[in-house]
C-alpha positions as CSV (number, residue, x, y, z in Angstrom):
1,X,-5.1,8.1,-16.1
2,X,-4.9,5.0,-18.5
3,X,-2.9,6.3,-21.7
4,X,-4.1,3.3,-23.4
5,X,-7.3,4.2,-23.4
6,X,-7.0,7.4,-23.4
7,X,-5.6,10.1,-24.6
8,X,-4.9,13.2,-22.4
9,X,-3.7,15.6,-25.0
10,X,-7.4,15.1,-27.4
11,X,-8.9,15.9,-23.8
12,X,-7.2,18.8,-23.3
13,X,-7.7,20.3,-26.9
14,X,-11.3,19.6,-26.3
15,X,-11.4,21.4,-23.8
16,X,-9.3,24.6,-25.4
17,X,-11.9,24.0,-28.2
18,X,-15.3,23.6,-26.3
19,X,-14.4,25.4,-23.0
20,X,-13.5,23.7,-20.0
21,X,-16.9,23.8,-18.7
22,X,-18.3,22.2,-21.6
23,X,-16.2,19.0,-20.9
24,X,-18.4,17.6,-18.1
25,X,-21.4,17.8,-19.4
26,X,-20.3,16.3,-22.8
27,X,-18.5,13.9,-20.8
28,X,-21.1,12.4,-18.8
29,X,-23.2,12.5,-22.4
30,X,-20.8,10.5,-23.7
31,X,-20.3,7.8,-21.2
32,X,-24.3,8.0,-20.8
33,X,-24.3,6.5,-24.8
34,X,-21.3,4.3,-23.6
35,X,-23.8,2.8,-21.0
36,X,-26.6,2.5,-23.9
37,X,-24.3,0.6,-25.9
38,X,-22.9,-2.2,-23.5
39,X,-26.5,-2.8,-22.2
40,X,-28.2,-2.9,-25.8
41,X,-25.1,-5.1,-27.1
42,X,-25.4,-7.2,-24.2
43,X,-29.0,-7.3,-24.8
44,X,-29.5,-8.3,-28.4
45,X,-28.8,-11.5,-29.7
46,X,-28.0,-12.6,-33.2
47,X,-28.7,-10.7,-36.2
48,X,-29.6,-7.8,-34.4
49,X,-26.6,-8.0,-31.9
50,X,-24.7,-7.7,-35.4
51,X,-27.0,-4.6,-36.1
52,X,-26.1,-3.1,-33.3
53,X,-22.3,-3.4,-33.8
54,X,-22.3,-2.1,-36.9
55,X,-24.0,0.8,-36.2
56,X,-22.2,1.9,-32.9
57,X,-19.1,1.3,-34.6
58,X,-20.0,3.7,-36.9
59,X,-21.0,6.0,-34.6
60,X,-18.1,5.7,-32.2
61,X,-15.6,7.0,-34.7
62,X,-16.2,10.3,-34.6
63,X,-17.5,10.4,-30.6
64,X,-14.4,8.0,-29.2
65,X,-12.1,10.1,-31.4
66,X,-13.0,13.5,-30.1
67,X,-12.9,12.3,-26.5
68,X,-9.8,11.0,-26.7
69,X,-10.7,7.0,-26.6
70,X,-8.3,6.2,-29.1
71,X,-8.5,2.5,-28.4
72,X,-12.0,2.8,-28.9
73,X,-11.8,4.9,-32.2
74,X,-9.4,2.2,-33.6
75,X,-11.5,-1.0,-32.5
76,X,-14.5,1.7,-34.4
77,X,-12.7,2.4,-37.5
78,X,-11.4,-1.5,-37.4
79,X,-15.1,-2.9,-37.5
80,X,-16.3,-0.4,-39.7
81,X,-13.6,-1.2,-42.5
82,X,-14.4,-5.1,-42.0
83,X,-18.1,-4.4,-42.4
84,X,-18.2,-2.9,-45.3
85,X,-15.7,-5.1,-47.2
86,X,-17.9,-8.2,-45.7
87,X,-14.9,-9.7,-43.1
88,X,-17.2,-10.0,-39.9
89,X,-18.4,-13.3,-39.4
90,X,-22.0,-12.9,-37.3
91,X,-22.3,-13.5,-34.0
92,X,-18.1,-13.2,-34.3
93,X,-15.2,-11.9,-31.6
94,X,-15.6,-8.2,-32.3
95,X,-18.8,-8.1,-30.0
96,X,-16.9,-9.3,-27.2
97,X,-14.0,-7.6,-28.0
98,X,-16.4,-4.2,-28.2
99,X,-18.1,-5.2,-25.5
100,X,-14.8,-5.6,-23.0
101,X,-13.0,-2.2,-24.5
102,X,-16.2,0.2,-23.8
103,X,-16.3,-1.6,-20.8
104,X,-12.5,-0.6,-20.2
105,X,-12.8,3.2,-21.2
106,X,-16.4,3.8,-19.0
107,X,-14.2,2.8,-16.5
108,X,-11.2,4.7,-17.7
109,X,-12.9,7.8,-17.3
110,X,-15.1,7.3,-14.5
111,X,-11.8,7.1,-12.3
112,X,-10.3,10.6,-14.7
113,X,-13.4,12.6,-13.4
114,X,-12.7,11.4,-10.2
């Protein structure tokens, strides 16, 4: 498993939390809005590209964080804070840099469940 993207001990306490048969099943929930995010973001162009960010950043906090994506909850909490104190330039990096890191962690924990 890739401890940089994530984090085996937040797996494991979901899974004392939710029941280890819950796991899968949010798991493949999870990656499936993964999937909806890098096709929509590669999608969109422009102000709605920017959007988009914005609001799956948002959203990721709280999802990446309880599934142990750390990397992902940081790049989240990152965007989030530069939103909302007007710091992202549109059409700037942090859609590529998104873009490559869920990219990363679909991939991540496609080869965990393996």
């Amino acid at each position: 498993m890739n401890m940089d993207i994530l984090n085996q001990s937040k797996i494991d306490q979901l899974s004392v939390d939710i029941g280890s048969d819950n796991v899968p099943v949010l798991l493949e929930i999870f990656l499936g809005e993964l999937d909806t995010y890098v096709t929509n973001l590669s999608r969109f162009q422009a102000e709605e590209q920017d959007a988009y960010l914005r609001e799956i950043s948002h959203a990721l906090k709280s999802s990446a964080a309880s599934f142990g994506a750390d990397q992902l909850c940081e790049l989240a909490n990152t965007i989030d804070i530069r939103v909302k104190s007007c710091e992202i330039m549109p059409q700037g990096p942090e859609v590529n840099e998104m873009l490559e890191l869920l990219d990363r962690t679909r991939e991540a924990y496609r080869a965990w469940t393996k």
